[in-house]
C-alpha positions as CSV (number, residue, x, y, z in Angstrom):
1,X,0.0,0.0,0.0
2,X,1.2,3.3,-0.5
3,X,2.0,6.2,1.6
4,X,1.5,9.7,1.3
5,X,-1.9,11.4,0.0
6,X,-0.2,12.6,-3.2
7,X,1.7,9.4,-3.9
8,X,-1.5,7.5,-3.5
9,X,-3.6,9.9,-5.9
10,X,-0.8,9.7,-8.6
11,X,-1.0,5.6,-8.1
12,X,-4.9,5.4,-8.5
13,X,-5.1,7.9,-11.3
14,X,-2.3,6.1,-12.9
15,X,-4.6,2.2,-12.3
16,X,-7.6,3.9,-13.4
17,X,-5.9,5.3,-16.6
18,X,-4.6,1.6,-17.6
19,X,-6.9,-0.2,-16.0
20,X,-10.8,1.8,-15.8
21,X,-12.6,2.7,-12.5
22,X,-14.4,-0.8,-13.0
23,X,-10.9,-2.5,-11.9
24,X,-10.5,0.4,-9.5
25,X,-13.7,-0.8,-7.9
26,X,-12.8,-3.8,-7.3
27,X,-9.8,-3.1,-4.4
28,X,-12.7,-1.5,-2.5
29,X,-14.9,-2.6,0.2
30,X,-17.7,-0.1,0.1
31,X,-19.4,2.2,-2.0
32,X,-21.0,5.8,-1.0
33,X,-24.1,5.4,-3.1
34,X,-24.3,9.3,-3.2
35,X,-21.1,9.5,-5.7
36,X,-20.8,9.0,-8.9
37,X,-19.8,5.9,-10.3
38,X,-16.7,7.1,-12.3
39,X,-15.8,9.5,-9.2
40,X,-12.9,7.8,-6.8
41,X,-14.8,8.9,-4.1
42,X,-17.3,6.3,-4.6
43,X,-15.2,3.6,-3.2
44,X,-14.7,3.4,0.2
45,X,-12.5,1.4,2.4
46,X,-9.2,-0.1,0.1
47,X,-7.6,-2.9,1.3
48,X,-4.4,-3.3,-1.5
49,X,-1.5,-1.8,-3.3
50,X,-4.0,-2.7,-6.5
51,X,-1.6,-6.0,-6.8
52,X,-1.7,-8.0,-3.3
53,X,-4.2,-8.0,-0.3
54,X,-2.5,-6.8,2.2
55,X,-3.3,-7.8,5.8
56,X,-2.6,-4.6,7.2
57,X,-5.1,-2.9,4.7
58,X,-7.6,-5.5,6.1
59,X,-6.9,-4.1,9.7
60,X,-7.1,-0.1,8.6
61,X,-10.3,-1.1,6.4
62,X,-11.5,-2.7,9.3
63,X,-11.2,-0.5,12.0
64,X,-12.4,2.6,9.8
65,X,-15.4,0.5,8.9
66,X,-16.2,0.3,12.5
67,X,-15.6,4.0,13.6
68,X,-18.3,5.2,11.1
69,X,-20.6,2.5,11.9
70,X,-20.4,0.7,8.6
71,X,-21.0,-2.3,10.5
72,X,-21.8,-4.4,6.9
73,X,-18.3,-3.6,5.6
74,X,-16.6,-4.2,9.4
75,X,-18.2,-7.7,8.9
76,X,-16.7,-8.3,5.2
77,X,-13.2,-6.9,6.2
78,X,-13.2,-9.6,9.2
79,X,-14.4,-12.5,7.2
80,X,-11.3,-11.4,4.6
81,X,-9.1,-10.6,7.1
82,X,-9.9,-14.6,8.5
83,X,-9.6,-15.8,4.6
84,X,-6.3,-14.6,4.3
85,X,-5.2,-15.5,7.9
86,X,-6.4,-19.6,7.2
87,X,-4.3,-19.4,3.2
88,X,-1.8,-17.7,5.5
89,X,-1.8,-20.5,8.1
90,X,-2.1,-23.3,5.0
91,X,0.7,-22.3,3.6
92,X,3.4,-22.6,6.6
93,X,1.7,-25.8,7.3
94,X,2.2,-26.9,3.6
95,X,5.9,-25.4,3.6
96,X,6.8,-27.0,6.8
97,X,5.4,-30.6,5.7
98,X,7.3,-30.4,2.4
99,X,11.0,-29.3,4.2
100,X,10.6,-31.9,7.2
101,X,10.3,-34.5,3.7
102,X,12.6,-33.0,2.1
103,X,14.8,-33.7,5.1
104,X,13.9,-37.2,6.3
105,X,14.9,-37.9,2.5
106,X,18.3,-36.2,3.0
């Protein structure tokens, strides 16, 4: 994810010029029903680098979500948040099956 306001404009513009606000929608959570659809302001709470989820874009989603009392997104942004945690979790487990095998080989 990207730091910095301006930084983060220049890299949505930049997706959105390559890619179309359609795409751009898709690293977003929410919507504000009251914007446009071809406005960035429409999407609410991003949760990537427009690449990778990013766990700790889970956790800022997250915890906005649940300051403003968007308590649908909150929800979403949790049951990600555990998606990604159980691949995460999978994946050691599957990486430390195949080196203790790769060992007993050895």
């Amino acid at each position: 994810m990207c730091s910095g306001g301006e930084d983060l404009d220049q890299q949505e513009n930049a997706f959105i010029r390559q890619h179309g606000i359609g795409e751009y929608a898709k690293w977003y959570l929410g919507i504000d029903d009251q914007e446009d659809p071809d406005n960035k302001g429409r999407y609410k709470f991003p949760y990537s680098d427009f690449d990778k989820v990013h766990r700790r874009g889970l956790l800022a989603a997250e915890s906005r979500a649940g300051q403003r009392k968007y308590y649908d997104a909150e929800l979403a942004v949790a049951h990600l948040h555990g998606m990604l945690e159980a691949l995460r979790l999978t994946a050691d487990h599957s990486t430390r099956r195949i080196r203790g095998h790769q060992t007993s080989q050895s």
